[in-house]
C-alpha positions as YAML, in Angstrom:
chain: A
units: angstrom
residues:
- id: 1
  name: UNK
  ca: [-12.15, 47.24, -45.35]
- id: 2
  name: UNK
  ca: [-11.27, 43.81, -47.17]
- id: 3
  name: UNK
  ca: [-11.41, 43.04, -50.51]
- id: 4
  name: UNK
  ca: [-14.45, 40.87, -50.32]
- id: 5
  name: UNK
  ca: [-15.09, 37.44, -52.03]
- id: 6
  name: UNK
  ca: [-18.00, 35.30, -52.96]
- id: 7
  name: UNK
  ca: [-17.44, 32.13, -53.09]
- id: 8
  name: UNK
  ca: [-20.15, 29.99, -55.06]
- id: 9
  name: UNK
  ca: [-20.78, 26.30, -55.33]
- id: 10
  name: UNK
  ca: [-23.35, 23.48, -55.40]
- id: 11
  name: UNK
  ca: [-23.91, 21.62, -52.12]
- id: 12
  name: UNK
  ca: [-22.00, 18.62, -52.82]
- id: 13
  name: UNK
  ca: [-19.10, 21.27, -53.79]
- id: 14
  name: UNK
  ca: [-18.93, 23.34, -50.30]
- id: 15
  name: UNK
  ca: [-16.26, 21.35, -48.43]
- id: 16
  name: UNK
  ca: [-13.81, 22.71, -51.06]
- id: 17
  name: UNK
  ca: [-15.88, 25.79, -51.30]
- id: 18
  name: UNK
  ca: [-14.27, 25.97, -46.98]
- id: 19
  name: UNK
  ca: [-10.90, 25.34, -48.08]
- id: 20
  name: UNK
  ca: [-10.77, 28.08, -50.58]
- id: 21
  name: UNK
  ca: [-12.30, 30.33, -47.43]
- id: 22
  name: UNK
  ca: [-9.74, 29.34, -44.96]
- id: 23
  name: UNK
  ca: [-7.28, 30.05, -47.93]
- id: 24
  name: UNK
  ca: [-8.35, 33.49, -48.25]
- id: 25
  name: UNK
  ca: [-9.37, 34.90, -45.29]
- id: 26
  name: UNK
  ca: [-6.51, 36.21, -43.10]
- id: 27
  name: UNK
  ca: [-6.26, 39.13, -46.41]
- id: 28
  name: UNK
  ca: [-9.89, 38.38, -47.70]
- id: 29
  name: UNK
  ca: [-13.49, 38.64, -46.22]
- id: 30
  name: UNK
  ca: [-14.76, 35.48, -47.85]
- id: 31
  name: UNK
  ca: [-18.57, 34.58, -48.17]
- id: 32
  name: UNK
  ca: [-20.13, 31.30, -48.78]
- id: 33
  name: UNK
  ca: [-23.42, 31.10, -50.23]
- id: 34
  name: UNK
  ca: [-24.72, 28.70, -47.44]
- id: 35
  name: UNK
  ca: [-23.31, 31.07, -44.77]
- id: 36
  name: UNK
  ca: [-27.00, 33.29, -44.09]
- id: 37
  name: UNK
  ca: [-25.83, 34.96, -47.80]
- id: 38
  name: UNK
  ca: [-29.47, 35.20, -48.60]
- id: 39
  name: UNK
  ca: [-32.12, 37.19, -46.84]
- id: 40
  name: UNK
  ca: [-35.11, 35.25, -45.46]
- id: 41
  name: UNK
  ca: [-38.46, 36.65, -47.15]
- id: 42
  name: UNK
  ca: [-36.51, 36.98, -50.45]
- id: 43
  name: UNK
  ca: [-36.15, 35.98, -53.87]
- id: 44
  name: UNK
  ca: [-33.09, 34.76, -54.14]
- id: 45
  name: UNK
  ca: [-32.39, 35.82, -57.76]
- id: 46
  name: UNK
  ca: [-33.43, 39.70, -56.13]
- id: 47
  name: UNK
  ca: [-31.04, 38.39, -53.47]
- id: 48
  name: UNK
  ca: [-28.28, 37.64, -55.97]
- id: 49
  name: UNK
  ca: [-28.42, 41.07, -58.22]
- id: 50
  name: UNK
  ca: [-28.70, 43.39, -54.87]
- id: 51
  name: UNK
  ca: [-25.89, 41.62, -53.40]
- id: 52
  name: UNK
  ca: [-23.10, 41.19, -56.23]
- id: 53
  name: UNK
  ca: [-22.67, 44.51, -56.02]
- id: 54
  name: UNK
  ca: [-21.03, 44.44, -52.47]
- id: 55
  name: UNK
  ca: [-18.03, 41.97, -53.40]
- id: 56
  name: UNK
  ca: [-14.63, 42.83, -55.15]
- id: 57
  name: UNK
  ca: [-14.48, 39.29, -56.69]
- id: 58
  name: UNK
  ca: [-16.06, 35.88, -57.03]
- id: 59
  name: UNK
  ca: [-14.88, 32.30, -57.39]
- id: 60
  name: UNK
  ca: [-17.51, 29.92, -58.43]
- id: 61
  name: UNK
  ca: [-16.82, 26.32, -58.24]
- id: 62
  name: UNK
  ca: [-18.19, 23.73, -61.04]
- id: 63
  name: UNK
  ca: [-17.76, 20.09, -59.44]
- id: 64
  name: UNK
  ca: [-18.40, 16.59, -61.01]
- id: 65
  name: UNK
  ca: [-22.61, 17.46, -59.71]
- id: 66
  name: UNK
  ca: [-24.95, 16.05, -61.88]
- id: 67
  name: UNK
  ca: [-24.69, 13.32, -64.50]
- id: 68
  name: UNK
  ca: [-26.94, 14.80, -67.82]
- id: 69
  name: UNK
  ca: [-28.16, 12.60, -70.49]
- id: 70
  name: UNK
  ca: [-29.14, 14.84, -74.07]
- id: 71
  name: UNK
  ca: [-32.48, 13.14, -75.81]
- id: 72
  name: UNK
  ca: [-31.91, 14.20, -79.08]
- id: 73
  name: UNK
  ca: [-28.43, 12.58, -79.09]
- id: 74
  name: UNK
  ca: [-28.45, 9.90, -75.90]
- id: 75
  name: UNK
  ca: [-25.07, 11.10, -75.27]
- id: 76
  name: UNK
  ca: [-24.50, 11.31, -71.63]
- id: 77
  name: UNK
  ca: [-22.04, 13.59, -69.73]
- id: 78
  name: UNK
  ca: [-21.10, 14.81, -65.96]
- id: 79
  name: UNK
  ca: [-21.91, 18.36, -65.68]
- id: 80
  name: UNK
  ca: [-21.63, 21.12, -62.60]
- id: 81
  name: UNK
  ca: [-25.02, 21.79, -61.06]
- id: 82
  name: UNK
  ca: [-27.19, 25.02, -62.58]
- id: 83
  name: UNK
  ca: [-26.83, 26.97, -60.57]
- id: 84
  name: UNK
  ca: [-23.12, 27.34, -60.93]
- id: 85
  name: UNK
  ca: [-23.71, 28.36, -64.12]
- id: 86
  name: UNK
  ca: [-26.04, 31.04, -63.42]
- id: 87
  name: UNK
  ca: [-24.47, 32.53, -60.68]
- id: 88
  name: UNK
  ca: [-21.00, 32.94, -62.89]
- id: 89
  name: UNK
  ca: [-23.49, 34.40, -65.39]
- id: 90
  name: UNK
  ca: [-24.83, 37.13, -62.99]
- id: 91
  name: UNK
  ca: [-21.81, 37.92, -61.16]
- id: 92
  name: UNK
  ca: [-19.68, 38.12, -64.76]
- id: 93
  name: UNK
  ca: [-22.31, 40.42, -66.09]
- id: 94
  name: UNK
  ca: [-22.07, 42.79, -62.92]
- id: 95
  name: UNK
  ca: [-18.49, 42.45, -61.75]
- id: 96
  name: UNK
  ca: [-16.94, 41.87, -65.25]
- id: 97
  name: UNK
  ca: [-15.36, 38.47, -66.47]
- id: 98
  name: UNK
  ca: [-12.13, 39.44, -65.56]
- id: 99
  name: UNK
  ca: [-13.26, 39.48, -61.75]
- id: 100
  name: UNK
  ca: [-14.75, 35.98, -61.63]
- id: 101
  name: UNK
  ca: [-13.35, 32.88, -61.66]
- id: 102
  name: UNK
  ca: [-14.98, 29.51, -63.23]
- id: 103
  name: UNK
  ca: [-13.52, 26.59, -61.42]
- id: 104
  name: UNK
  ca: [-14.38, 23.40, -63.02]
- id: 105
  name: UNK
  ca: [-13.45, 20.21, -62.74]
- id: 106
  name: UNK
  ca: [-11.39, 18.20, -65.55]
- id: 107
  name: UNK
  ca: [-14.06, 15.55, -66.07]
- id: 108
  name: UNK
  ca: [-17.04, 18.01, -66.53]
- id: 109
  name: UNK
  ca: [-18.45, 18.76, -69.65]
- id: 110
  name: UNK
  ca: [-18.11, 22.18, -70.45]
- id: 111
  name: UNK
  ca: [-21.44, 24.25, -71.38]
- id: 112
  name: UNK
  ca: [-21.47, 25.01, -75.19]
- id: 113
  name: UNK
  ca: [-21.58, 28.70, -74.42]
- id: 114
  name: UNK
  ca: [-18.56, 28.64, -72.65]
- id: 115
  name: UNK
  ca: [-16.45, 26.62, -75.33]
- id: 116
  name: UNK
  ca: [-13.56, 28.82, -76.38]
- id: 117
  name: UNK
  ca: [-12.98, 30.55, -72.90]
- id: 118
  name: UNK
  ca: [-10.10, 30.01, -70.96]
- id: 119
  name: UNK
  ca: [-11.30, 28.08, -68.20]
- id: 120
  name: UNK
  ca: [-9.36, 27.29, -65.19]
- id: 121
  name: UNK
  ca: [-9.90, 23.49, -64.43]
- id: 122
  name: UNK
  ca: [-9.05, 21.58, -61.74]
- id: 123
  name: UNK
  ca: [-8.55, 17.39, -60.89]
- id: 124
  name: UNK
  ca: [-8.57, 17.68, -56.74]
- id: 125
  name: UNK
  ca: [-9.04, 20.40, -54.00]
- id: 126
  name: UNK
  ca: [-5.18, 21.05, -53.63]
- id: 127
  name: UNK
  ca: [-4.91, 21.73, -57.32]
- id: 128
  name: UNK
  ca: [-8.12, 24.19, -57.05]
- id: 129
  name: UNK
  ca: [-6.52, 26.29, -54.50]
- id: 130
  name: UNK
  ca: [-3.52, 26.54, -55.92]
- id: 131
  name: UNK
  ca: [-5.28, 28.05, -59.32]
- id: 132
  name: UNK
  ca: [-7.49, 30.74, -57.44]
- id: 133
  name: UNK
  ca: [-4.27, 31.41, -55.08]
- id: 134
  name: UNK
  ca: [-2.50, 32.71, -58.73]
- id: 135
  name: UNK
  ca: [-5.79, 34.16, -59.92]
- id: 136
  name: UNK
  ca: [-6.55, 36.51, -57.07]
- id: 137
  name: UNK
  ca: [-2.83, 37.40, -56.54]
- id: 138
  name: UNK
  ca: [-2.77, 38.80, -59.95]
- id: 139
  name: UNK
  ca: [-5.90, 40.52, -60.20]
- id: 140
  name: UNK
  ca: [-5.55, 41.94, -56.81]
- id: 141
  name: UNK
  ca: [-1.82, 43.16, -57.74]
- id: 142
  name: UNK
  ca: [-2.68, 43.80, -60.96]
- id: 143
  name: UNK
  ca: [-5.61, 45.87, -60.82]
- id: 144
  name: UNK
  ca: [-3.58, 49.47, -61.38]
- id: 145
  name: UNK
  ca: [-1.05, 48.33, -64.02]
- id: 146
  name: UNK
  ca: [-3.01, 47.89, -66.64]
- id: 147
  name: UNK
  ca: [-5.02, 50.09, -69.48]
- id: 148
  name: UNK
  ca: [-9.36, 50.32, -68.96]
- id: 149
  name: UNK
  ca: [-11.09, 48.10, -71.35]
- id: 150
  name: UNK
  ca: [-14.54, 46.68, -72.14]
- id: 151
  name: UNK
  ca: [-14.04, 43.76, -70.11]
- id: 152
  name: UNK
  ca: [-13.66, 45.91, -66.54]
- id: 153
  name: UNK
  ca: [-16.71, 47.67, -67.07]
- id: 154
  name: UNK
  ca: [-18.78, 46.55, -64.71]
- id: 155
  name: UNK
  ca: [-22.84, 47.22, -63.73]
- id: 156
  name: UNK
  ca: [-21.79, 49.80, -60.99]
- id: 157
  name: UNK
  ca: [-20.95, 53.31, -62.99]
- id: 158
  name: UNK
  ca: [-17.35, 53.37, -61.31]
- id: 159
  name: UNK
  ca: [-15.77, 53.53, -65.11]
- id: 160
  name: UNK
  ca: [-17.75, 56.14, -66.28]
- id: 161
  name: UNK
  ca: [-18.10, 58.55, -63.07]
- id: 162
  name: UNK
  ca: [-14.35, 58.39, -63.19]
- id: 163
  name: UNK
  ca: [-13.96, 59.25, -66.79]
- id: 164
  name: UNK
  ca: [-16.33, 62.14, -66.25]
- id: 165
  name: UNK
  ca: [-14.25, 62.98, -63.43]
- id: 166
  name: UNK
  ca: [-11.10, 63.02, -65.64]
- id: 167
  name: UNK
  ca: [-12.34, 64.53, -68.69]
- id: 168
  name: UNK
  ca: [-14.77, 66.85, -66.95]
- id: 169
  name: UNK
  ca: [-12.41, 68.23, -64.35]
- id: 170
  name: UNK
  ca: [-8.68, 66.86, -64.29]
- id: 171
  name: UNK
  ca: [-7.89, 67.22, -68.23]
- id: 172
  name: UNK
  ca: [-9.36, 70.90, -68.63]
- id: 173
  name: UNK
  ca: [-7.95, 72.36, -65.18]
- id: 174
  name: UNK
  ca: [-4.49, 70.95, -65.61]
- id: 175
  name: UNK
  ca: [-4.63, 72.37, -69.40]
- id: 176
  name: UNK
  ca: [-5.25, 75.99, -67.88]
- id: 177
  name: UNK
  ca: [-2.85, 75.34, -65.38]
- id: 178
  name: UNK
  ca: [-0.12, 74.63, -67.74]
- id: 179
  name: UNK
  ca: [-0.76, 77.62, -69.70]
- id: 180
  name: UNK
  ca: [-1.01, 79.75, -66.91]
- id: 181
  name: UNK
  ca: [1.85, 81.97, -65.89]
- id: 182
  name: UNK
  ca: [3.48, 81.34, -62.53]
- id: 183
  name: UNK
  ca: [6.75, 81.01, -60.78]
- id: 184
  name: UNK
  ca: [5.54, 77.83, -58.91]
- id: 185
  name: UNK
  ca: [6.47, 74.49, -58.93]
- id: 186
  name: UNK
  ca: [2.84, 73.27, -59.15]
- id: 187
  name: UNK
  ca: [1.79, 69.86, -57.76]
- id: 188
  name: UNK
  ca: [-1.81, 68.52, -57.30]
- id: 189
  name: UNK
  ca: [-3.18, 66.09, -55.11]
- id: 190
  name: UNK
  ca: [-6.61, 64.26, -55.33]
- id: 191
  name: UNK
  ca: [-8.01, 63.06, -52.05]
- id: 192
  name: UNK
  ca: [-10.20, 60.16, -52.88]
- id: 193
  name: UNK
  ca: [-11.86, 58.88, -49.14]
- id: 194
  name: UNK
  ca: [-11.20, 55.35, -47.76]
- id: 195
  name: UNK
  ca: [-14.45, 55.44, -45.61]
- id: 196
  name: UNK
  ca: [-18.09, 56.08, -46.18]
- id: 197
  name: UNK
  ca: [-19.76, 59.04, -45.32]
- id: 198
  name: UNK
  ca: [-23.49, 59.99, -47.37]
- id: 199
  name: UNK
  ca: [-22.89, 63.81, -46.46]
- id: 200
  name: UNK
  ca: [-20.02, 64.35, -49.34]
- id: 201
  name: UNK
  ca: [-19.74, 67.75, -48.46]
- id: 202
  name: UNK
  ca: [-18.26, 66.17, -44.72]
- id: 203
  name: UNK
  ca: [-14.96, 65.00, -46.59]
- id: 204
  name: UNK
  ca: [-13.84, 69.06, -47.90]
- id: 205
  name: UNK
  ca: [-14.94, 70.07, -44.18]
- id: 206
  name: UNK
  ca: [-13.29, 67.69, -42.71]
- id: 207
  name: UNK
  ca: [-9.62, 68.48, -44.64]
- id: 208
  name: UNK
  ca: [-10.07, 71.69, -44.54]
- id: 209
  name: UNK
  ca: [-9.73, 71.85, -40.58]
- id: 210
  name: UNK
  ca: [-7.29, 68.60, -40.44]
- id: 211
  name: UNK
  ca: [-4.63, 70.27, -42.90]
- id: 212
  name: UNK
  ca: [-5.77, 74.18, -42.80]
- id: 213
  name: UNK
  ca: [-6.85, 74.15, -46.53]
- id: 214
  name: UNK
  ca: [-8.03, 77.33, -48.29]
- id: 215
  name: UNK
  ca: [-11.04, 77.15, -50.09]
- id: 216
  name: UNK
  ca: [-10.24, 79.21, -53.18]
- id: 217
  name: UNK
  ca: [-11.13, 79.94, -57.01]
- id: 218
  name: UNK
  ca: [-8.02, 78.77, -59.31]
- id: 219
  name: UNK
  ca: [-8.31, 78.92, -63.06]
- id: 220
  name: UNK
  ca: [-12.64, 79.63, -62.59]
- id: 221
  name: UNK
  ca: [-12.22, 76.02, -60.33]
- id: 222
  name: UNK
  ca: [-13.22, 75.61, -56.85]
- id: 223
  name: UNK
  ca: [-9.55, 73.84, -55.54]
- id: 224
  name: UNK
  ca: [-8.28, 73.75, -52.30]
- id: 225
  name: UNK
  ca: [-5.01, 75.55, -51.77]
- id: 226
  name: UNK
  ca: [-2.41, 74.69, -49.15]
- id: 227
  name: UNK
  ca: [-1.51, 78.51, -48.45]
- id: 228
  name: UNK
  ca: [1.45, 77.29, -45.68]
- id: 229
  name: UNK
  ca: [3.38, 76.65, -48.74]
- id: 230
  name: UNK
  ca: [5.26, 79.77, -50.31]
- id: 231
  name: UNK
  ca: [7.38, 78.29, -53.30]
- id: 232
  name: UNK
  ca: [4.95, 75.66, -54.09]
- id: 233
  name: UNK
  ca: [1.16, 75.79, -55.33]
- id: 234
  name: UNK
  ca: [-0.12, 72.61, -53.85]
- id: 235
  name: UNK
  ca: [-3.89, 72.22, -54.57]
- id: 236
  name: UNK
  ca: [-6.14, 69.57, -53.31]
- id: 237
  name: UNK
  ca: [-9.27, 68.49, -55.01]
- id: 238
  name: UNK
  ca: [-12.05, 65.75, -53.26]
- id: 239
  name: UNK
  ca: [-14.18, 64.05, -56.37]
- id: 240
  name: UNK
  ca: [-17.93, 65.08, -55.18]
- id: 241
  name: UNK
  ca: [-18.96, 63.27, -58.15]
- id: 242
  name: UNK
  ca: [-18.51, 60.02, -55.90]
- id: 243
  name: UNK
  ca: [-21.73, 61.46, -54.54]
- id: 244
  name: UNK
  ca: [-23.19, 59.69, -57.73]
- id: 245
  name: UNK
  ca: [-21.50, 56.46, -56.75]
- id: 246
  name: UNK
  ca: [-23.49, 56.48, -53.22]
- id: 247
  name: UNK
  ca: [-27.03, 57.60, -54.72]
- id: 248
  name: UNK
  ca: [-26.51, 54.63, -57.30]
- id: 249
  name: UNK
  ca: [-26.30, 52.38, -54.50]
- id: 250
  name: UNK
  ca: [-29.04, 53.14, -52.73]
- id: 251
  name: UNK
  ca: [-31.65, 53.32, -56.07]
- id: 252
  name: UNK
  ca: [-29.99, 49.61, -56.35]
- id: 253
  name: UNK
  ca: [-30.87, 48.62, -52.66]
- id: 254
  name: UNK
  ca: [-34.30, 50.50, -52.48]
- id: 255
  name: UNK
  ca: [-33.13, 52.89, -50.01]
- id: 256
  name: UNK
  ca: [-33.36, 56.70, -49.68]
- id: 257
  name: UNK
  ca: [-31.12, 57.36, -46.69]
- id: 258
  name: UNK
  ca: [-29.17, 55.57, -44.27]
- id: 259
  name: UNK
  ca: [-27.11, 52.17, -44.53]
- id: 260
  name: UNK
  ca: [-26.91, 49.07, -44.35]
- id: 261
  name: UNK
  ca: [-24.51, 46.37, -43.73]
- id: 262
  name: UNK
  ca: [-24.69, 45.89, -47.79]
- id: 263
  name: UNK
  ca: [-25.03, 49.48, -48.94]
- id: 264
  name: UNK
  ca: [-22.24, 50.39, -46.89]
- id: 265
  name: UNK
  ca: [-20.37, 47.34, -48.23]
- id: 266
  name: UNK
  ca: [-20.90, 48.45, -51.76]
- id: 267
  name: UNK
  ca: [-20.29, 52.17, -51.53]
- id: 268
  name: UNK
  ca: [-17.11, 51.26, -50.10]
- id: 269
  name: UNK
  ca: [-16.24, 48.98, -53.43]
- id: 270
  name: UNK
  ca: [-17.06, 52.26, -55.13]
- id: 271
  name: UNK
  ca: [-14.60, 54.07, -53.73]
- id: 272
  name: UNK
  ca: [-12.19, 51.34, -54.81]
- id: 273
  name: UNK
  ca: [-13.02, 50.91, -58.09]
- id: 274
  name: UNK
  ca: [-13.17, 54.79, -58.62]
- id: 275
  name: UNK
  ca: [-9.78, 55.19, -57.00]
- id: 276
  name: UNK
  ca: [-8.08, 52.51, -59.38]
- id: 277
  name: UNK
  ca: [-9.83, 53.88, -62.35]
- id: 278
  name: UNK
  ca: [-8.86, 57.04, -61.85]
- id: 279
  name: UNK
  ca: [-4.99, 55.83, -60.99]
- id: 280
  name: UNK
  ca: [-5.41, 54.34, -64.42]
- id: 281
  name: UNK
  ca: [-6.27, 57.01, -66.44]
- id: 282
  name: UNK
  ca: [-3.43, 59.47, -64.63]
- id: 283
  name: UNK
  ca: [-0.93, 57.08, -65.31]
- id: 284
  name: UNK
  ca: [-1.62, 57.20, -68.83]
- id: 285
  name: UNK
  ca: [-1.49, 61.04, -69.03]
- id: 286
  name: UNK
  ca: [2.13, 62.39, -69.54]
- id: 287
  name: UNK
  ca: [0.65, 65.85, -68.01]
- id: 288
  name: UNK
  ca: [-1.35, 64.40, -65.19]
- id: 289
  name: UNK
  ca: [1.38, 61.87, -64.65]
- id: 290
  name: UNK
  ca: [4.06, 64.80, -63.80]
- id: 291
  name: UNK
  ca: [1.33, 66.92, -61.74]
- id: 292
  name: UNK
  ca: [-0.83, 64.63, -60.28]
- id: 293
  name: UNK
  ca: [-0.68, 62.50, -57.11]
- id: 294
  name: UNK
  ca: [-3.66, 59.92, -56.27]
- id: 295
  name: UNK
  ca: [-4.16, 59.63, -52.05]
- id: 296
  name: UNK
  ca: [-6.34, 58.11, -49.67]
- id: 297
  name: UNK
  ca: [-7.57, 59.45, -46.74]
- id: 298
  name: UNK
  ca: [-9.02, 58.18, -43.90]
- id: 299
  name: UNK
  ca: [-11.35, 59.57, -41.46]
- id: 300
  name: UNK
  ca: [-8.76, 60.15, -38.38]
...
């Protein structure tokens, strides 16, 4: 799948909300709000906090909308529209910051909560683009090079099912596997899926026939064990805890089986956020770093 994008804006904002869509979508799947984004029959705030969920990132655009006049003071200023503002709100809060962009223009008035932020303004359409062009290329490209903190934690449990994963499974096994006596050159390779499938248990199955695995018992761990290979141990290991990614989504979405076209969406941006949080903690591990390889499969 792409990397998908929401793209937010007031009305009088959507013909550059377009461009930015045209920009992005031969490598993007971009979504406009006005494009049948929000189901008919339902809230749209229950709309918004189902459906954040299913995007990688989110550009929110903050045009010369309204012209606001303060009582108190009888100052007067130009202002993007409100909703703007809550949108960026909801999707920062979900996504993280560091996933959504604030495009506003140079003659708005900033909103005294966001004074002090780096915000990325704009004076015309060509100028916009180019800003979310280097935003998105560096977040995209960026997203495994650099160390977890605070600000990519997210609503979805992605950080956390992967520490658990790491600290649970990865740290211990490979510290009883580097204690252990063997003559072995020892290499490990995590399979973490590229598709969705609710039956976890599918994904071992599925390896285990495709590349003649052996289920075995290594260091009291259930690994899989390439036994082809005679002067290497290479073991294989599928994350089931991504079975708590897919049961989150579903709780989130109301749902008890099954999917839909925004479960599935979201479960799959699980898998992608597990997969670079993962890569990130490996790559910080001297041990796991030597060991370890990170893969994708698919379901071919």
């Amino acid at each position: 799948m792409k990397k998908r994008i929401f793209i937010g804006s007031s009305l009088e904002s959507r013909d550059l909300a377009g461009l930015l869509q045209e920009e992005f979508s031969k490598e993007f799947e971009c979504v406009l709000w006005y494009e049948d984004f929000f189901s008919l029959g339902n809230h749209y705030y229950t709309d918004l906090i189902q459906k954040i969920i299913t995007f990688d990132y989110a550009i929110m655009i903050g045009g010369e909308d309204d012209f606001v006049k303060r009582l108190s003071t009888q100052t007067e200023k130009i202002a993007p529209r409100d909703n703007v503002y809550l949108e960026y709100g909801l999707f920062s809060g979900i996504l993280s910051p560091s996933k959504v962009l604030l495009l506003m223009h140079e003659n708005c008035k900033v909103a005294s909560d966001l004074l002090g932020m780096s915000l990325s303004q704009y004076r015309d359409s060509e100028q916009a683009i180019s800003v979310a062009k280097a935003w998105i290329g560096k977040q995209y490209n960026g997203s495994a090079c650099r160390a977890l903190s605070r600000k990519d934690v997210g609503l979805m449990p992605t950080v956390g099912i992967a520490v658990g994963y790491y600290y649970n499974f990865l740290k211990p096994f490979l510290d009883k596997l580097s204690s252990a006596e063997t003559d072995k050159d020892v290499r490990l390779t995590i399979l973490v899926p590229s598709f969705v499938c609710d039956d976890v248990s599918f994904y071992k199955r599925s390896l285990i026939r495709r590349m003649r695995l052996k289920d075995d018992l290594i260091q009291n761990f259930r690994i899989l064990v390439d036994p082809n290979e005679k002067e290497t141990l290479h073991l294989y290991d599928i994350p089931s805890t991504i079975l708590a990614l897919f049961k989150t989504v579903n709780y989130v979405f109301e749902i008890s089986e099954g999917n839909t076209e925004d479960t599935f969406c979201a479960k799959a941006r699980a898998l992608d956020d597990f997969y670079d949080n993962l890569q990130i903690l490996i790559s910080n591990d001297y041990l796991a770093r030597s060991i370890v390889s990170l893969e994708r499969f698919d379901e071919k």
